[in-house]
N, C-alpha and C positions, 0 to 999 in steps of 0.2 A: 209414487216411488217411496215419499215417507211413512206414507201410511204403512205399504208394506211392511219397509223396513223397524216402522213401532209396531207392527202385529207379530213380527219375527221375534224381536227383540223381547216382546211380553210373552210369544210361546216357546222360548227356550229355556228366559227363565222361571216359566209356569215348571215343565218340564223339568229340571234341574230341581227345582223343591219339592216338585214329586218323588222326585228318584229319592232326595236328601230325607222327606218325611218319610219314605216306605221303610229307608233304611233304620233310620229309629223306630218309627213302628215295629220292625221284623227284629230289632235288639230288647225292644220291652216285652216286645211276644215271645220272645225267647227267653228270659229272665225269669216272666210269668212262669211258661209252661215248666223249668228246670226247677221253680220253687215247688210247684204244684206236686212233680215228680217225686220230689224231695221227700213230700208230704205224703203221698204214696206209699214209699221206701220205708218212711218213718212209722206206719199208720201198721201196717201189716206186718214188718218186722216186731212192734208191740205186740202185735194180736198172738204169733206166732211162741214170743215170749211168755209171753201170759200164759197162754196153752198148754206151753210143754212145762213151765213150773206149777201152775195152780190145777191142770184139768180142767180149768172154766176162762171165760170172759168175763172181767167185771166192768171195764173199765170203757167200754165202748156200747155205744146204743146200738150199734147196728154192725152184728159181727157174727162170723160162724165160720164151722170149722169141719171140713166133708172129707173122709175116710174112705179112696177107691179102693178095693181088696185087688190083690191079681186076676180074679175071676170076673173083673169090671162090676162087682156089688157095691153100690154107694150108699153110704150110710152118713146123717149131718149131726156129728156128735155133738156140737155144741151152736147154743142160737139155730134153731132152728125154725123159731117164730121172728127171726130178725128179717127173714126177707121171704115174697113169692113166690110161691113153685116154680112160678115162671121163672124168676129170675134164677132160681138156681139148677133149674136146666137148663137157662142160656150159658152159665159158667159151665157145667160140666160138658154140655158140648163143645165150646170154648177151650177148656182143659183137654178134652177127648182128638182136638183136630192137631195140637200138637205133644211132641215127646219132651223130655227132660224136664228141667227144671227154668220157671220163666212167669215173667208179671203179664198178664193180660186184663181184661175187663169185660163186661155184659155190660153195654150202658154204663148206669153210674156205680156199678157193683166190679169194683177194681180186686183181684186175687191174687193168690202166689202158690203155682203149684208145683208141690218138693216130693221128690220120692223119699222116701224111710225104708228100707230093706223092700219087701216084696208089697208093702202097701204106697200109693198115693197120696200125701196130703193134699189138701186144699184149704188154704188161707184167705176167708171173705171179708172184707171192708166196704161199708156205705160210705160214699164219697161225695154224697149230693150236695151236700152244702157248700164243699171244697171246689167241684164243677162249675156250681151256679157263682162262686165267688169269682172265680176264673173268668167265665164267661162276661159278667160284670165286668171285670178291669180291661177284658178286651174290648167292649163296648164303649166302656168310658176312654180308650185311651184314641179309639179311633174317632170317635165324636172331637175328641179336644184335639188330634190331629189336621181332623178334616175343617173346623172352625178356623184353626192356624193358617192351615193351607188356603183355605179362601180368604182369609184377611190379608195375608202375605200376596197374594196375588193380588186383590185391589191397592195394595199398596204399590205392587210394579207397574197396575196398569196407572195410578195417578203420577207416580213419578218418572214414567216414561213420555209421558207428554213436555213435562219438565225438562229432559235429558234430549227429546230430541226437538225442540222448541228453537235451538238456538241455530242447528242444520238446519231445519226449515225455513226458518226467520233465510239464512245465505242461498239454500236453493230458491227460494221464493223470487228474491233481486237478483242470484241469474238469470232464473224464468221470466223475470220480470225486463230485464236489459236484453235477452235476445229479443223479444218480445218488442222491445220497444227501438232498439238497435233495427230490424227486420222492417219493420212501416217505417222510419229514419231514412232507410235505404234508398226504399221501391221510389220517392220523389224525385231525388235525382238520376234515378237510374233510367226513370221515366223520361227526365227530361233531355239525360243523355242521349238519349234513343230518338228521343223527336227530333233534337239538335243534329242527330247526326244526321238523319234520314234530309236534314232541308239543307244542309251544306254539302250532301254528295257530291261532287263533279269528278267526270271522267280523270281528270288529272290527280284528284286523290282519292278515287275508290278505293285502293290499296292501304289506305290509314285508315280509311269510314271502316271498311267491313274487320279490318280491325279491332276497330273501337268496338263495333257492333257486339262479336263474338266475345268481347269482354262482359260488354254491358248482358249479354243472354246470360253468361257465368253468374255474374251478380245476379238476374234476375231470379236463376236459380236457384244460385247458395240462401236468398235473400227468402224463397217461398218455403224453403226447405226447410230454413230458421224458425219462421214461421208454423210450422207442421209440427215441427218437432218439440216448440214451447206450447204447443196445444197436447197433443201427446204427455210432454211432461206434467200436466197438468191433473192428465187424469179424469178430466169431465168429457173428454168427448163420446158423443152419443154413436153409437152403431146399432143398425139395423138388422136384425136378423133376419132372414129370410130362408126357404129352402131352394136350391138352383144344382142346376147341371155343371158340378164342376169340373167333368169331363168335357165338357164345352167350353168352359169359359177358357181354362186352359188350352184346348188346342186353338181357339180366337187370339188366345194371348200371343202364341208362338207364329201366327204367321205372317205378322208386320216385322218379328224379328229373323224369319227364314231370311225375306229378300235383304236387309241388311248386313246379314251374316253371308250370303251370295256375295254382296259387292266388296267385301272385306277378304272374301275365295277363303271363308271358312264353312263347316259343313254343321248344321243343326239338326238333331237326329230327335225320332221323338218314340216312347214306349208310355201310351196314354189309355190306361184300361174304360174300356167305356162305360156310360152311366155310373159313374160314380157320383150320388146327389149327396148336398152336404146342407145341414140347417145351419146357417154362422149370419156374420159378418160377410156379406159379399166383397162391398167395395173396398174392406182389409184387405181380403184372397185374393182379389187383382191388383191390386197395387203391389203386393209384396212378389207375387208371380212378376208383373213388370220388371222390377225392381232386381229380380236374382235374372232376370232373362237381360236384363238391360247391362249387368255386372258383369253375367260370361260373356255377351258376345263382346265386350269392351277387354277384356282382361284375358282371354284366351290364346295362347300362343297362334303365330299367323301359321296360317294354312291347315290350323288347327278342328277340332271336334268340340261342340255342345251337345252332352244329352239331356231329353228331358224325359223324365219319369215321371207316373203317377199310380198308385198301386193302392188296393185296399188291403188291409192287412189285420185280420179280424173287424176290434170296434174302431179301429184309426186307420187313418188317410194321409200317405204317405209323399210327398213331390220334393223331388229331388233335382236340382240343377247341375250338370257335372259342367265341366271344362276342363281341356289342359293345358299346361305350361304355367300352373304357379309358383308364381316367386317366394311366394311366403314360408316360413318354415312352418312344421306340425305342430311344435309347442306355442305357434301366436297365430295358431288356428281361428280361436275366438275375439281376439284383437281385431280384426275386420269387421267386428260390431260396433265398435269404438268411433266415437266422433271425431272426422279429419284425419282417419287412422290411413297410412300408404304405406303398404307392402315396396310399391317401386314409385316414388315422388312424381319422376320421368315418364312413367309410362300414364301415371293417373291424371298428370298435365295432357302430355298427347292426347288420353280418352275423353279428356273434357270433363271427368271426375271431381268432387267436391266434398268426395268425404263421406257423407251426409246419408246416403240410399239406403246403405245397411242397418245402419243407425236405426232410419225408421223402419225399418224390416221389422226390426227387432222390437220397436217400441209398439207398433202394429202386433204384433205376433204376442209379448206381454202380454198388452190390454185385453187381447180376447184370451186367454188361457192358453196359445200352443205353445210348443218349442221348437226353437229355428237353431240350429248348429249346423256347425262349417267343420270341414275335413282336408285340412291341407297336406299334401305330399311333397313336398319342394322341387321341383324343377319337373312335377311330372302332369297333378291335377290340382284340382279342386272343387270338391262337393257340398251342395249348402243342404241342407235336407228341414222340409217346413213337415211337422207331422203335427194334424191337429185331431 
């Protein structure tokens, strides 16, 4: 559970300086390109200048200056050895695909085409160097980005261990005291049970079986303690296997039909067949148990259990309903909570301990699914395990 929460804790704020570097990144990229622009705007309004006072270029290595007639005759009055044929058919096509007046480029051959009465100008500018220096500063700014960004990141992942060192150090001695609280227990609970079993006599069965039903509560809060500091631990090993878990499901429901009978409640079942699942088996039954053991204990009397199991593309769906919860909608998932009681009274009368959801949930974690609860207040209640 801490693990997770330092892997969460390093990928939000991995995340978070990504977002924070892109945004610098995207404002120096921006800076770049408006300068580059800049230099553009600058480069060709010179050329244009020049042109229309001198009749020539002098002042640029790489510049020329193309005369469309109305009849679409091109003629490169000036620099004409400045650039490719190629290239200055990629401009005039370029110039050809739109109207008015506007900056475009071929490559690194950036222009500005002006009409003058019934003739076209064309304003050429070599820009290579200015490209290539661009391109550079984008390279370099994302290399010292990207260098930041991972140093900054090992610095979260070192002091995240730091930051949660001292949470784990306190869950570790809870884990550790239920843990050890749990075998504490089972000695005397053991010997309560023996005790009582050789003092029974007819004239106090009624305090033995007593004691007894106490002592089973303990033995199960006690195993359950137990499970569940194993669980929070995170080492426990499971088995995967492939199985019929349309089988195993309907084997699970039918020790609880007959006790849902003697209770004169009704267990209905909607169990699609063959549905085979590769998992954790004995998670899938225990948690099945577990939500089958919940409704028929918590379900209003003279009431209905369904059960569901459905395939629904690549996931597998089982669903416990029940009705007559007391719970309200908004502490729907509060019944995952250890020792949590919708009704105090009624989780005493079921012999309840808190504890079953818990490891539903903690079951359910450890292999990757998700188990959520749907409460309606005085009407159901649906657990739904989709793995």
């Amino acid at each position: 559970m801490i693990k997770t929460a330092q892997r969460r804790f390093i990928l939000i704020t991995s995340a978070i300086l990504f977002a924070v570097f892109t945004v610098i990144f995207g404002v120096i990229f921006g800076i770049n390109r408006n300068s580059f622009s800049r230099e553009v705007h600058i480069s060709l309004s010179a050329v244009e200048r020049e042109y229309t006072e001198n009749g020539e270029i002098r002042f640029f290595k790489a510049a020329a200056v193309i005369e469309i007639s109305a009849g679409g005759n091109r003629n490169v009055v000036c620099g004409e050895d400045a650039f490719t044929q190629e290239t200055i058919n990629a401009v005039l096509d370029a110039v050809n695909s739109r109207q008015g007046d506007f900056i475009g480029n071929a490559e690194n051959a950036y222009f500005f085409a002006k009409r003058q009465g019934a003739w076209r100008m064309v304003y050429v500018v070599d820009m290579t160097e200015e490209v290539a220096r661009l391109n550079s500063s984008v390279l370099q700014t994302l290399l010292i980005i990207g260098i930041s960004f991972l140093a900054l990141c090992a610095v979260v992942w070192g002091l995240s261990a730091k930051i949660f060192e001292p949470i784990k150090r306190i869950f570790d001695k809870q884990k550790q005291f239920i843990s050890d609280a749990s075998h504490e227990l089972k000695t005397p609970v053991s010997i309560i049970a023996a005790n009582t079993d050789v003092i029974e006599t007819e004239e106090n069965k009624a305090y033995t079986a007593s004691i007894k039903k106490q002592v089973e509560r303990l033995n199960f809060l006690v195993n359950d303690l137990l499970h569940l500091a194993r669980l929070d631990e995170g080492n426990t090993k499971t088995l995967k296997e492939n199985f019929n878990l349309s089988h195993e499901v309907t084997q699970a429901v039918l020790p609880f039909d007959a006790v849902a009978f003697e209770k004169d409640k009704t267990l209905n079942c909607d169990i699609e067949d063959n549905i085979y699942y590769n998992g954790a088996k004995d998670a899938v039954k225990q948690i099945i148990n577990i939500l089958l053991d919940n409704a028929v204990k918590y379900s209003a009397a003279g009431g209905e259990i369904k059960v569901s199991l459905k395939k629904q593309g690549a996931k597998i769906v089982l669903s416990v309903y029940n009705d007559g919860s007391l719970i309200p909608e908004s502490d729907s998932e509060k019944i995952f909570e250890r020792f949590y009681r919708g009704d105090a009274s009624r989780a005493r009368d079921s012999g309840g301990n808190g504890l079953g959801l818990s490891i539903a949930k903690s079951l359910a974690a450890n292999n990757n699914w998700i188990i959520e609860a749907n409460s309606v207040f005085g009407k159901s209640m649906t657990i739904t395990l989709t793995l």
